[in-house]
C-alpha positions in Angstrom: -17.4 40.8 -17.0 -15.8 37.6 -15.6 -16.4 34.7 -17.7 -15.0 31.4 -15.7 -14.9 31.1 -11.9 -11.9 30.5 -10.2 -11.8 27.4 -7.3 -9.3 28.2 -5.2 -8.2 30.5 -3.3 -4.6 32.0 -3.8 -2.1 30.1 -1.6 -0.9 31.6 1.3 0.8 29.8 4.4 -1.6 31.5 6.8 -4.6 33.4 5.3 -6.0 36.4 7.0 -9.4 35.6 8.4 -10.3 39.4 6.8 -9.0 39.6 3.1 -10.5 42.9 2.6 -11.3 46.3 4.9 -11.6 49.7 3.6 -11.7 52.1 6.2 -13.5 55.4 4.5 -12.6 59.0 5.7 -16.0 59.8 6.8 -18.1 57.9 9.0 -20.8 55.2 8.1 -22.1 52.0 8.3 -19.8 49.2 8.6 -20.7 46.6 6.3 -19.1 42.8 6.7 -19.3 40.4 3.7 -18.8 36.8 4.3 -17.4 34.5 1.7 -17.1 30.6 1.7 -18.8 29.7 5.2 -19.1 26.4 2.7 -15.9 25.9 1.3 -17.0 24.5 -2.0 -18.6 28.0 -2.6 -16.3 30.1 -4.1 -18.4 33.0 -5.8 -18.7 35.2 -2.9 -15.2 35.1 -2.7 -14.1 35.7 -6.4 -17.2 38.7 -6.8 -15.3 40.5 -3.8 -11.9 40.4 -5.0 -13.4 41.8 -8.3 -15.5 44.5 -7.1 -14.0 45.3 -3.6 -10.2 45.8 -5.0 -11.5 48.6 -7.4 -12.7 50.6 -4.6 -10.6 53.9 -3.2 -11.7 54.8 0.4 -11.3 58.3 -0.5 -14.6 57.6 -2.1 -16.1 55.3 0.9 -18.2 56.0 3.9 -17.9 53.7 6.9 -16.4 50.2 6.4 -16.3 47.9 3.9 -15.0 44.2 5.1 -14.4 40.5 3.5 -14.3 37.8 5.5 -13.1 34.2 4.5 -15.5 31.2 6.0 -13.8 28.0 6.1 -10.8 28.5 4.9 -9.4 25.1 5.5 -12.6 23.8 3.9 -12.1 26.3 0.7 -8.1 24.9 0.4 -10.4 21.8 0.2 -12.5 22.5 -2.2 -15.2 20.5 0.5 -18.5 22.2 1.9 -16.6 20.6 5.1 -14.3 18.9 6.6 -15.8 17.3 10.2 -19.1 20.2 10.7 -20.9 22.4 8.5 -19.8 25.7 9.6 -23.1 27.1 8.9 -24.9 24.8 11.1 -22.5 25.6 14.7 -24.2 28.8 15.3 -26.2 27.2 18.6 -26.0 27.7 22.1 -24.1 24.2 22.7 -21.3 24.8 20.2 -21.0 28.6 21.5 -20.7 27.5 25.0 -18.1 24.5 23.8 -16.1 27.1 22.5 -15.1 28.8 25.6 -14.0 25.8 27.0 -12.3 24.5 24.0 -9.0 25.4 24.1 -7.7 23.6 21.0 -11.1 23.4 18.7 -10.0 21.1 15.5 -11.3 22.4 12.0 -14.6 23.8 11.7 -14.8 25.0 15.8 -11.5 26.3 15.4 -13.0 28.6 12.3 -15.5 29.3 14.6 -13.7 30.6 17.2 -11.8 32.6 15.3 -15.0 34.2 13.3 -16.7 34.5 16.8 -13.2 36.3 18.0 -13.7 39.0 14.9 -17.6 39.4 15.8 -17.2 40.4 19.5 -14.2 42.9 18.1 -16.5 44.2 15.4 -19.3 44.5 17.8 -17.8 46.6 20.4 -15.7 48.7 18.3 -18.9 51.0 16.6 -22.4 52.1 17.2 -22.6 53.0 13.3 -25.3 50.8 11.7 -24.3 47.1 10.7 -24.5 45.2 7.8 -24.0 41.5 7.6 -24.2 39.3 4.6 -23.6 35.8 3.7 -22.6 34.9 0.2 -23.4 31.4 -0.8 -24.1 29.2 -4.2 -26.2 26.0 -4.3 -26.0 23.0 -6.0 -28.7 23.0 -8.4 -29.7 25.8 -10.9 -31.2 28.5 -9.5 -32.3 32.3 -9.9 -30.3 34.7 -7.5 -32.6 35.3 -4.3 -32.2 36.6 -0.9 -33.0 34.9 2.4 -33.6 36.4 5.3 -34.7 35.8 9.3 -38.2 37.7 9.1 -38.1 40.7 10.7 -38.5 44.2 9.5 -35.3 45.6 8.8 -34.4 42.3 7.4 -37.6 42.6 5.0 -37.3 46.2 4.3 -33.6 46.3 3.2 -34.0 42.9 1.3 -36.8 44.9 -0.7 -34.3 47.5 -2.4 -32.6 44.3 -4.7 -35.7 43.7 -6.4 -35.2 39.5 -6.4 -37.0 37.1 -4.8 -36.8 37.0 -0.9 -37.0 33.9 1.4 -38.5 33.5 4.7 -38.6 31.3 7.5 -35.8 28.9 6.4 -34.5 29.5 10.2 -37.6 27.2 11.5 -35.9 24.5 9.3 -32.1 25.0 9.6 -30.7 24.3 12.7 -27.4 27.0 14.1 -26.7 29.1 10.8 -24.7 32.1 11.4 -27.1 34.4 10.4 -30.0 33.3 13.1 -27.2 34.0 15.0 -26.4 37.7 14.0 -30.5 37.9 14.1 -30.3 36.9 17.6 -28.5 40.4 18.0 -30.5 42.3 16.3 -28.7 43.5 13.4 -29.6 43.4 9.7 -28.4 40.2 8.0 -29.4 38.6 4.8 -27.8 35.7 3.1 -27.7 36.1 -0.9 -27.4 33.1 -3.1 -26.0 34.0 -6.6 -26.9 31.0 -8.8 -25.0 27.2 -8.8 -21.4 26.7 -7.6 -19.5 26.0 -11.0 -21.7 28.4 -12.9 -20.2 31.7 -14.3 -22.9 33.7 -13.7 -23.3 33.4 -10.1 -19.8 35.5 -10.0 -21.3 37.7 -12.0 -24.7 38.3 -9.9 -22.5 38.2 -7.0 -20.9 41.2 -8.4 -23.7 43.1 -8.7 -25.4 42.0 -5.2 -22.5 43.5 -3.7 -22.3 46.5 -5.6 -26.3 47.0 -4.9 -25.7 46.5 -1.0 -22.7 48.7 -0.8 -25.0 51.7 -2.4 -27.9 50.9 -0.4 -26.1 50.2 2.9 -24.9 54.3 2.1 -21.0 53.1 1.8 -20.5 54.4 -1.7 -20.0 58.3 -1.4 -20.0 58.9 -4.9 -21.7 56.0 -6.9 -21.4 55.4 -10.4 -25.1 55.8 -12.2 -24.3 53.6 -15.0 -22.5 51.1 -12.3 -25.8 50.8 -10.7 -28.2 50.6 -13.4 -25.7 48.2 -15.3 -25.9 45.7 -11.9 -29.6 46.7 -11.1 -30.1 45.3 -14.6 -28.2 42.3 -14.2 -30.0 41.1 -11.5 -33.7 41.8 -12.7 -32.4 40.0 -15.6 -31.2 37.0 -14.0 -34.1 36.4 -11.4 -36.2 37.0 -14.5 -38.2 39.8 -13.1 -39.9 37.5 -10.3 -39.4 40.1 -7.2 -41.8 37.9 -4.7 -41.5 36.8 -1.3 -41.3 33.3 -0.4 -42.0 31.4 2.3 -40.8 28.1 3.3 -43.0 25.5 4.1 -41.6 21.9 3.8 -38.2 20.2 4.3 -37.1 17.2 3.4 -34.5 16.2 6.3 -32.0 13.9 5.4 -31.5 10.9 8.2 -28.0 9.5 8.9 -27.4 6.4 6.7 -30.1 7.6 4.5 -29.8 7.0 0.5 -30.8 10.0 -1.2 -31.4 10.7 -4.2 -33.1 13.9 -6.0 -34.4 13.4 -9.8 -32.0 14.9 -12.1 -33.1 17.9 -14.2 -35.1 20.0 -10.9 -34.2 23.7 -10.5 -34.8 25.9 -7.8 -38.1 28.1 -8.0 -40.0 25.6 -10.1 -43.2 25.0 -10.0 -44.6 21.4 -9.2 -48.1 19.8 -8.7 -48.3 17.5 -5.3 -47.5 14.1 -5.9 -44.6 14.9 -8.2 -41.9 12.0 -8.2 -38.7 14.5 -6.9 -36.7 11.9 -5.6 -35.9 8.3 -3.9 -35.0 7.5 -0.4 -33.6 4.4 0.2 -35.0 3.3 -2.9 -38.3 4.7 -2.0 -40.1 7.0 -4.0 -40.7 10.8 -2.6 -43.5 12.4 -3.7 -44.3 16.3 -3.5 -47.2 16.9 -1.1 -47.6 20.4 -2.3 -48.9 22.3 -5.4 -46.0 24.9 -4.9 -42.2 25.9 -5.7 -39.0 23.5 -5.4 -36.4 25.1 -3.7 -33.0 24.4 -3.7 -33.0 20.9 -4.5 -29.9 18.8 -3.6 -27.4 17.7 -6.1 -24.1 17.4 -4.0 -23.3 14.5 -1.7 -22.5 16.7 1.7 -25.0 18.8 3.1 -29.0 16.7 4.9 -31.6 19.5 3.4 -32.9 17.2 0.0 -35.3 19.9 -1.0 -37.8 22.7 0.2 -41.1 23.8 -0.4 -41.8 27.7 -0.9 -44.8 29.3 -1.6 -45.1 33.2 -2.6 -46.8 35.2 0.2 -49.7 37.3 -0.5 -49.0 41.4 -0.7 -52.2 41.6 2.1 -50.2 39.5 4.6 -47.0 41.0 4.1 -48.3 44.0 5.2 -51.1 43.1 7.8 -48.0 41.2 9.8 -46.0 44.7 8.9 -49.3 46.6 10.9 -49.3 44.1 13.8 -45.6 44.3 14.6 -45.7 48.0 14.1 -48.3 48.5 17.2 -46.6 45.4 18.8 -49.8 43.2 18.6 -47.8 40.1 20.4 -48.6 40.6 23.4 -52.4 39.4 22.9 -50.8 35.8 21.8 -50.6 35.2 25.8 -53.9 35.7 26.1 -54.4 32.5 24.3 -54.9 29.1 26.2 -51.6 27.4 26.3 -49.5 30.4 24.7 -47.2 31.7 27.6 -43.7 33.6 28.0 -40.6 31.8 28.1 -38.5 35.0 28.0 -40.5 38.3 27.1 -37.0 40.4 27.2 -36.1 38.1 24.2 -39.4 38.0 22.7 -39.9 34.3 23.1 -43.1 32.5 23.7 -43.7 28.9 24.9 -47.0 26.8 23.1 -48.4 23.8 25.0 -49.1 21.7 21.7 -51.9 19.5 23.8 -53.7 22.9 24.7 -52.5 25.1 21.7 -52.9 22.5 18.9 -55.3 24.4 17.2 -53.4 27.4 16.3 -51.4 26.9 13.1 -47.7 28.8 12.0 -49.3 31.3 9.8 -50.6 32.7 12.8 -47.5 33.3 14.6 -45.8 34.1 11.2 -47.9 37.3 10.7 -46.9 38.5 14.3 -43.1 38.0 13.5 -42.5 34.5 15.3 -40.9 31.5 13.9 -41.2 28.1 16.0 -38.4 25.4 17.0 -39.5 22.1 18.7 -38.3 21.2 22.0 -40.0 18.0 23.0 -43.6 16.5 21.8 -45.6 18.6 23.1 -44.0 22.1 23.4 -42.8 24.9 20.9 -40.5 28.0 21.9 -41.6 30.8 19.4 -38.4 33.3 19.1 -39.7 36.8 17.8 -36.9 39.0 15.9 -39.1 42.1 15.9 -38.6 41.9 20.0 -34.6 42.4 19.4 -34.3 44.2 16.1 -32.3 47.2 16.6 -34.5 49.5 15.0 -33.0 52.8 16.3 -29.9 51.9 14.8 -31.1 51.7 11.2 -34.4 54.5 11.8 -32.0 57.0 9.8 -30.9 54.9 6.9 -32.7 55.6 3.4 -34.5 52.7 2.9 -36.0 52.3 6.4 
């Protein structure tokens, strides 16, 4: 077991966007791990030199690859240098890209992690697995997040750790929207705080988990996986719940913030706790619900969330409506229309609509961005999840 992270990456004059690919001998899934898309996050990349180096593809199904984030970011030891890479994932920077012939930093990571995609993308039809390996900078219990749709939920279920949903509504271009947009499965799995041993450790074991559930492992190890399935019950302290986010506190430009010292992700406060200052002025809780991932790094503009655990009865009433696609009726609603029913996303007239709330739309699989005062698109991933290409994988 690893006992002290290492911050750095090993020097090399030009590092190999993929730093790891085992090609098994029979054919699989291919499964894609990605490592320091913050370059002050060095777990993910550490836990996959540890577990994927010890692998023999005589003994591997499919693909297995590691893929470095920002690399001139991680040199850095800085979340970035000019743009968060996890936060470029949008229409406007995608389309800059094809024009940019000489992106600087962050796009030029980009474009060379978009490059790999379209490569990876058009080189199988065998199920694929994304994940995104991340720390924070508070204390924290390992969790999952995901984009909420089904194969997203039901794969996420086989960890037994808490689960996240709906952080897309708040997070603007993160590369895993992105991959949602697709229609693959993609979680993002946060292992505990950045200088903290044990994240390595429960990074280890997240990664051994997903490689036997994702069917790579021919042969796995029994005592392997109960020694990691064991870890990781341990270390989210048996809370196996899922979450869903329901406040953000946006950090302006300019803005002096502040969060209390001493807060830890997943705990519980009472509204009108004192969680941090702004400018000097006090910010309150206005919830009686979790903290979640509170800030306690000077780069990054999300201070804190709000989660709150969903019900079992919702979870699977909005499993029931999906399954007999139930959406459509949504139209039927005054000011609910299509925007692009190919896509799965619907366009709400807030003057008209106002009365409908986001639980609504939650159970039916839609998550809402604002595009002016008065209008909401609602993006679906049920709509675009390829379900077909997981309907034969074990946990589906």
């Amino acid at each position: 077991m690893r006992t002290s992270p290492s911050n750095h990456i090993k020097p090399m004059s030009k590092p190999n966007r993929v730093f790891h690919h085992i090609r098994g001998k029979e054919p699989g899934a291919t499964i894609v791990f990605f490592a320091g898309i913050h370059g002050n996050e060095f777990a993910g990349v550490n836990a996959l030199n540890s577990i994927l180096s010890t692998l023999n593809e005589d003994h591997i199904s499919g693909e297995i690859i590691g893929v470095y984030g920002n690399i001139k970011a991680l040199k850095k030891n800085k979340r970035f240098i000019d743009l968060d890479l996890n936060r470029v994932w949008t229409s406007k920077y995608l389309d800059q890209l094809k024009n940019d012939e000489n992106p600087k930093n962050e796009l030029s990571e980009q474009k060379d992690l978009f490059k790999f995609l379209e490569g990876l993308l058009a080189s199988t039809d065998q199920p694929i697995y994304f994940i995104d390996l991340h720390t924070t900078s508070s204390k924290t219990l390992p969790f999952i997040t995901i984009n909420d749709a089904m194969i997203n939920r039901k794969f996420s279920a086989c960890f037994g750790i808490p689960v996240v949903l709906g952080i897309e509504e708040y997070l603007e271009g993160p590369l895993l929207s992105y991959l949602n947009t697709l229609g693959y499965v993609s979680l993002g799995f946060e292992s505990g705080q950045h200088v903290d041993p044990q994240a390595i450790n429960n990074c280890e074991a997240f990664i051994y988990l997903a490689l036997y559930y994702s069917g790579n492992l021919k042969h796995p190890d029994p005592k392997s996986f109960q020694l990691y399935k064991n870890r990781l019950k341990k270390a989210s302290k048996q809370i196996n719940s899922v979450f869903e986010v329901i406040h953000k506190h946006h950090i302006e430009p300019n803005e002096d913030f502040k969060m209390k010292a001493g807060f830890v992700s997943f705990q519980s406060v009472e509204k009108d706790t004192l969680l941090a200052t702004s400018n000097g002025n006090p910010v309150y809780s206005n919830f009686s619900a979790k903290l979640f991932m509170p800030l306690y790094q000077k780069s990054g503009k999300d201070g804190f969330f709000i989660i709150r655990r969903i019900p079992k009865f919702f979870l699977k009433l909005s499993e029931l409506l999906r399954k007999v696609k139930a959406d459509h009726l949504l139209t039927l609603l005054p000011g609910i229309t299509w925007y692009n029913k190919s896509d799965g996303v619907l366009k709400a007239n807030l003057t008209i609509a106002r009365f409908l709330t986001k639980s609504i739309f939650h159970l039916f699989g839609y998550r809402n961005k604002q595009i002016d005062q008065t209008h909401l698109l609602l993006y679906n991933r049920e709509r675009v999840a390829r379900k077909t290409m997981y309907k034969n994988e074990k946990w589906y």
